[in-house]
C-alpha positions in Angstrom: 89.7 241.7 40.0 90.5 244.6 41.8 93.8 245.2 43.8 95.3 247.4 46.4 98.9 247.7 45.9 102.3 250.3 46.8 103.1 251.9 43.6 106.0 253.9 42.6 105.7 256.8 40.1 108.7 258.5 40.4 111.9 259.3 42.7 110.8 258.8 46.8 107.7 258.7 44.8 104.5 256.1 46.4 101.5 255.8 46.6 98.9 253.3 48.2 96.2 252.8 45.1 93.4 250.5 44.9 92.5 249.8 40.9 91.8 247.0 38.9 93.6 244.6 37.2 93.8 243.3 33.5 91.9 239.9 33.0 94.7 237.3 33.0 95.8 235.6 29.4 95.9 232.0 28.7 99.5 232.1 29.8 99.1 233.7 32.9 98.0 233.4 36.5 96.5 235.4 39.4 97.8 235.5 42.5 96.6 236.2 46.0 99.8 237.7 47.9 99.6 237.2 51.5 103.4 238.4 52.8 106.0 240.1 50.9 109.4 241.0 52.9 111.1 244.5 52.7 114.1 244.9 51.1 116.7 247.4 51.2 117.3 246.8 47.3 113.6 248.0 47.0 115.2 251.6 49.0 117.1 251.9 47.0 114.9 251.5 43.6 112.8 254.3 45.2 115.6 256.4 46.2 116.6 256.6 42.2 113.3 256.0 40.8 114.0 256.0 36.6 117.9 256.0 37.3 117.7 252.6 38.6 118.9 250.2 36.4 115.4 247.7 36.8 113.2 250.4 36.8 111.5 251.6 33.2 111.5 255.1 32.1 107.5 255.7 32.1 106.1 255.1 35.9 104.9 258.5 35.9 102.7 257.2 33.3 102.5 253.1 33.9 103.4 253.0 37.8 105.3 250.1 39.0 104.5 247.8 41.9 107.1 247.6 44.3 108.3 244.4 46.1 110.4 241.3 45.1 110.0 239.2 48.3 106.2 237.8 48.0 104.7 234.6 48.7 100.9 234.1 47.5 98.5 231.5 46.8 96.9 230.9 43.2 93.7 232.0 42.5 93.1 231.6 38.8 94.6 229.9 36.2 94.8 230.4 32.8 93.6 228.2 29.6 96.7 227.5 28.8 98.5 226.5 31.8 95.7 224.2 33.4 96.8 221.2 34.6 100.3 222.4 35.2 99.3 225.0 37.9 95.9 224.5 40.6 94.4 227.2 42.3 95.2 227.0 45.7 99.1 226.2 45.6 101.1 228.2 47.5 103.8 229.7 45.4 107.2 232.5 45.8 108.3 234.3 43.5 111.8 234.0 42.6 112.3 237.8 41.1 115.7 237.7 39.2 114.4 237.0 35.6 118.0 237.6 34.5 116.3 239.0 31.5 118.6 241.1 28.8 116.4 243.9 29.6 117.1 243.8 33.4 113.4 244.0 34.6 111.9 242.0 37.1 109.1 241.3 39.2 108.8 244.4 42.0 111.2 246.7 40.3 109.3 246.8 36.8 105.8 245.9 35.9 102.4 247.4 36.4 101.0 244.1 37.9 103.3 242.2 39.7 105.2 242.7 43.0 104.6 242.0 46.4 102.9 244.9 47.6 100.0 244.4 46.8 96.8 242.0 47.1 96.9 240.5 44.2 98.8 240.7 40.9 99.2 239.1 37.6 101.7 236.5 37.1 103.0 237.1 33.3 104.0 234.3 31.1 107.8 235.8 31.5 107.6 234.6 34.7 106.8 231.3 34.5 108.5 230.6 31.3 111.6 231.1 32.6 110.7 229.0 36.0 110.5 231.8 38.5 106.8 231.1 39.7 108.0 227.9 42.3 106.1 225.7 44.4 106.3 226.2 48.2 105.3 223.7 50.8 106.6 225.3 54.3 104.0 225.9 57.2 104.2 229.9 57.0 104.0 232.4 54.6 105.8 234.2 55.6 108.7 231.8 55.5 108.2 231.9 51.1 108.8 235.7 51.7 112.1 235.2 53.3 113.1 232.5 50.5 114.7 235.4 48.0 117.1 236.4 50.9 118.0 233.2 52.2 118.5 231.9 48.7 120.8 234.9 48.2 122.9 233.9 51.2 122.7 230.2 50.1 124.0 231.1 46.6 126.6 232.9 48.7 127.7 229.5 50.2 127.5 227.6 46.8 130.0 230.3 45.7 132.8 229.5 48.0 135.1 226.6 46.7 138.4 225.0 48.3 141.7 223.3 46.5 143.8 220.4 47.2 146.4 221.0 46.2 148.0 218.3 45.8 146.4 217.4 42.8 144.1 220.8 42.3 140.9 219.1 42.8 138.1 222.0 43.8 135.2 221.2 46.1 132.9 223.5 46.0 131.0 225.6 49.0 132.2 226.2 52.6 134.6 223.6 53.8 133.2 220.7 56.0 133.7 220.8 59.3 135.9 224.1 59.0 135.2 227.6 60.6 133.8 230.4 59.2 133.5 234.1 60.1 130.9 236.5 59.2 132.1 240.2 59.5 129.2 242.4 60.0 127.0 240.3 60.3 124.7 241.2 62.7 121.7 242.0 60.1 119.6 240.5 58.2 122.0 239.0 55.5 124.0 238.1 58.2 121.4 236.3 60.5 120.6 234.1 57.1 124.0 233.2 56.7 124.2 232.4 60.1 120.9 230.0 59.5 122.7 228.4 56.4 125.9 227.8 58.2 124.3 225.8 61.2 121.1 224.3 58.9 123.1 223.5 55.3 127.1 224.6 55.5 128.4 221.7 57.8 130.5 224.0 59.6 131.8 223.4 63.5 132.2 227.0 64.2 130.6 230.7 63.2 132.0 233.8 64.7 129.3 236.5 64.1 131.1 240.3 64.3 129.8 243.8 64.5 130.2 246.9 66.4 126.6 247.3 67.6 126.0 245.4 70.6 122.2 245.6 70.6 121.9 244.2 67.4 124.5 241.1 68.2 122.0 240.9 71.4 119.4 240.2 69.4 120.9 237.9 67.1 122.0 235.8 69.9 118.3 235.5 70.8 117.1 234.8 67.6 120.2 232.4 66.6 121.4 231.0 70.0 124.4 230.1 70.2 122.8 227.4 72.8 120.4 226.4 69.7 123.4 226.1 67.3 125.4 224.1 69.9 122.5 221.1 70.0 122.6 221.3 66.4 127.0 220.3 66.4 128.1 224.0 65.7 130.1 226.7 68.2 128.4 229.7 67.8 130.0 233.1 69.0 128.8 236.4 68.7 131.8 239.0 69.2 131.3 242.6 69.6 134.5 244.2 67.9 134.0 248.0 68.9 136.5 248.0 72.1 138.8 245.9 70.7 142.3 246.5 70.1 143.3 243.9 67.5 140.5 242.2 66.0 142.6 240.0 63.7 144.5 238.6 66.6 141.1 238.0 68.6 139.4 236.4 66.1 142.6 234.3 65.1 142.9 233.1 68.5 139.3 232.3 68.6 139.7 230.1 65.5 142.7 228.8 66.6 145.1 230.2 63.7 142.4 231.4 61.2 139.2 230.6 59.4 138.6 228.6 56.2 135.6 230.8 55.1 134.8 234.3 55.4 131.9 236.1 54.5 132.2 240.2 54.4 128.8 241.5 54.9 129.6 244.9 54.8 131.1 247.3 52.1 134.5 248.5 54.3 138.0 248.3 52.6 139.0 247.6 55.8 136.9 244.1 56.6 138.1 242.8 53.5 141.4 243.8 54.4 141.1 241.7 57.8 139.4 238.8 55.9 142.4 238.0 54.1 144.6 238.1 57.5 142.6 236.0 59.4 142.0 233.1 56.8 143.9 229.7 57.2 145.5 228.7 53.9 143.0 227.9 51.3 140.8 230.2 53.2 137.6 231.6 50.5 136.9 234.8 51.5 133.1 235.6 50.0 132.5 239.6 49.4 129.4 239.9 49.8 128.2 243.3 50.5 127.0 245.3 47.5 129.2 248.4 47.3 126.8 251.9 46.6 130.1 252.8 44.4 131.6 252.0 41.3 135.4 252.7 42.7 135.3 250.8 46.1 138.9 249.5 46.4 140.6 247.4 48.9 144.1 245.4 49.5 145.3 242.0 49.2 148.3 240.4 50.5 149.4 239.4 47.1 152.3 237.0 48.7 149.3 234.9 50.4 147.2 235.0 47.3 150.3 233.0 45.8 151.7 231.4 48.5 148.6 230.6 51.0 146.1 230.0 47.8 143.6 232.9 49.7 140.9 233.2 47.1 138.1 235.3 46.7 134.7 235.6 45.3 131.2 238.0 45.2 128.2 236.7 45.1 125.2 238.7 44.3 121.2 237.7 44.2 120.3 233.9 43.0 118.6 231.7 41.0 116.1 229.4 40.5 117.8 226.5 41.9 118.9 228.4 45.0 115.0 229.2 46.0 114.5 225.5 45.3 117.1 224.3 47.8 115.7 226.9 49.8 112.4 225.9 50.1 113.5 222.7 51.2 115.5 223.7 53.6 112.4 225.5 54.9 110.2 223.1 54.6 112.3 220.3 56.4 112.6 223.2 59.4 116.7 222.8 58.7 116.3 226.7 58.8 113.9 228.7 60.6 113.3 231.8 59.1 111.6 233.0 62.0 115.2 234.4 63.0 115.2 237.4 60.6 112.2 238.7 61.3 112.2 241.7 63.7 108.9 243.5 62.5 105.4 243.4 61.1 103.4 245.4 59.5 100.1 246.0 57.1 100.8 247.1 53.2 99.2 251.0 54.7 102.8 251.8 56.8 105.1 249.7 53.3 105.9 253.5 51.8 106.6 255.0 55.2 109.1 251.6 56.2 110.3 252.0 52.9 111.3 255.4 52.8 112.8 255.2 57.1 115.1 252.7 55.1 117.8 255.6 54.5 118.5 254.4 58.1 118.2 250.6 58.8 116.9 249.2 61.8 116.5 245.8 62.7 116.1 242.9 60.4 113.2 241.8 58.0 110.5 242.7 58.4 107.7 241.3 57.0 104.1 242.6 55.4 101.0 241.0 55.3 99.6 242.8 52.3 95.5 242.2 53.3 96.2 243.9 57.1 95.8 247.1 58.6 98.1 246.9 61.1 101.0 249.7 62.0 104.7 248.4 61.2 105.7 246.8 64.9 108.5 245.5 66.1 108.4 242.0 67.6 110.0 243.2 70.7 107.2 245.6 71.1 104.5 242.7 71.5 104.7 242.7 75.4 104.8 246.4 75.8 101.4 246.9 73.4 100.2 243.6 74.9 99.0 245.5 78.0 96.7 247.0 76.4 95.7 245.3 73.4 94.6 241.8 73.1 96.0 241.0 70.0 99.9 241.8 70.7 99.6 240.0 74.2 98.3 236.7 72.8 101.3 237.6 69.9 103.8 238.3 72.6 102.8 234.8 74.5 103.1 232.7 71.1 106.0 234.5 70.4 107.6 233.0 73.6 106.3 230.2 73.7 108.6 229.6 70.1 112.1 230.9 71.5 111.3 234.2 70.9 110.9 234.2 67.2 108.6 235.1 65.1 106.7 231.8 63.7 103.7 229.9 61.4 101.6 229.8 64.7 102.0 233.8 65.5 101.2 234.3 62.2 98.0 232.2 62.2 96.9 234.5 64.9 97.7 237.2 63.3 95.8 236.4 60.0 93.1 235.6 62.2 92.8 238.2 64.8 94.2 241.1 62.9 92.2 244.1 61.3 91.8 244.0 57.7 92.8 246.4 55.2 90.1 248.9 53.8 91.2 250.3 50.5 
């Protein structure tokens, strides 16, 4: 079986390649990868090439497939593992191994990651339960799992104490408020999806300093939508604001009980601590780029208040199993974090324009030949292509979102890739 996959042989380093794969073992199976959602993570695996912890020493010599977001369908199955996997099942790949080695699926082999037609499945994989059934109506919903499971283990993370008698419950507290600082991205948007979909929460106050992007958000995640669904939903732009602690501790009304910090800024994890309630959990959730990122506590409130906080980082196999679920019972709609498209021919150029993000996920449907476009863009290109105006008119027909009957279309309609 021959593939055409994104390969990475060095430092800023890929290449589009079309070659053929190894027959598959007894152990192992074949996959047909139909999406597979870019990742920043991926950025910056490419940006360090062999200095990157997941990445091995020789892709100049054995080139790598990039990707770590992909949701396929089985194709083959081997010997050994008939009757406990069918061609045809949709699967995701759930890519943290957590492997003593540190290697995983889109950061380390030669024939597995998501960009890319098809790919081997090693035993590795599905000994250690990271090949997982998916049932949801979209594929590209299984690509988004990894992300929103990440976000989910987030929740998971957070705990609170009574204490009274120092009994812990674990994740976000029921019926409390949470804030997300900087949260206007794609992490963000899932957390806000979790919150209103899993968390039980009655309030979210989304921050950032971009106004276009909490715009956008507020189409995708309505604060109308979240508001049918039991929650208050706000969406606060911070950058002409004098005292964000006291606005967002008035909007609360005297703090939060959870607090995600979705970017890596001394100062928002400063703030998160000041506007948490006592037994407030603050989550820090961005991933520093440093070693030496330091911030400040008030220690008196970590005593006296019981402030506590955690980092979360990646998930496991449980998380993409509650996520799935979640997807596939449309709690979440992971529609909401996709802001582009595009064909596996633009996946090194998106990669590489990652240096400076821009909108949210976007999403690649490995067997098309179609430019990466931004959702947004449908009605303009829709006036004179075919394909983007019947896009654009699915698109709001479904809130505005991208969704499992645009993508239909799409899979349809869409030029195919010509290695």
């Amino acid at each position: 079986m021959k593939t055409t996959a994104v390969r990475m042989y060095g430092a800023m380093d890929l290449r589009m390649e079309t070659f053929e794969l190894p027959q598959i073992a007894s152990d192992e199976v074949l996959l047909h990868i139909v999406t597979d959602s870019l990742c920043a993570s991926t950025y910056k695996a490419v940006k360090q090439g062999t200095a990157h912890k997941r990445v091995p020493p020789d892709i100049d010599k054995r080139p790598i497939i990039i990707g770590h977001e992909m949701c396929g369908e089985i194709v083959q199955v081997g010997d050994g593992l008939t009757g406990k996997w069918q061609t045809g099942q949709r699967v995701v790949i759930q890519p943290a191994l957590k492997l003593e080695s540190g290697y995983d699926p889109g950061y380390s082999y030669q024939y597995i990651g998501g960009s890319a037609t098809y790919a081997v499945v090693p035993s590795i994989v599905i000994e250690r339960g990271c090949m997982i059934p998916y049932g949801g109506d979209s594929w590209f919903g299984g690509s988004l799992v990894e992300s929103l499971g990440c976000s989910l283990r987030g929740f998971k993370g957070m705990y609170h104490t009574d204490y009274t008698d120092y009994v812990r419950t674990d994740g976000a507290k029921k019926g409390g408020r949470l804030a997300i600082l900087g949260g206007a991205g794609p992490m963000g948007m899932g957390a806000v999806e979790l919150a209103i979909g899993y968390a039980g929460v009655s309030q979210v106050v989304v921050t950032d300093i971009d106004r276009a992007r909490l715009d956008n958000a507020a189409v995708k995640c309505s604060p109308d939508a979240a508001k049918s669904r039991g929650v208050e939903l706000i969406y606060l732009d911070t950058s002409h604001i004098d005292d964000v602690a006291a606005e967002l501790k008035r909007i609360s009304r005297g703090g939060f009980d959870d607090v995600f910090v979705m970017v890596p800024v001394p100062a928002l994890f400063t703030m998160a601590e000041e506007i948490c309630r006592e037994d407030g959990c603050i989550n820090f959730f961005a991933g520093p780029a440093v070693h030496n990122l330091s911030g400040s506590l008030n220690l008196y409130r970590i005593h006296y208040d019981g402030i506590h906080v955690v980092g979360t980082a990646g998930s496991i196999p449980e998380d993409t199993v509650d996520t799935i679920g979640l997807i596939e019972r449309h709690a979440v709609h992971p529609g909401a974090l996709v802001s582009h498209i595009l064909g596996l021919r633009d996946v090194a150029s998106a990669i590489y324009a990652m240096e400076k993000p821009s909108g949210a996920k976007k999403v690649c449907y490995t067997g098309l030949d179609i430019p990466l476009t931004a959702i947004d863009d449908f009605a303009r290109l829709g006036k004179t292509d075919p394909l983007y105006r019947e896009l654009d008119a699915i698109v709001r027909s479904n809130g505005g979102i991208w969704c499992a009957e645009a993508e239909r279309y799409l899979l349809t309609h869409a030029p195919k890739i010509d290695p």
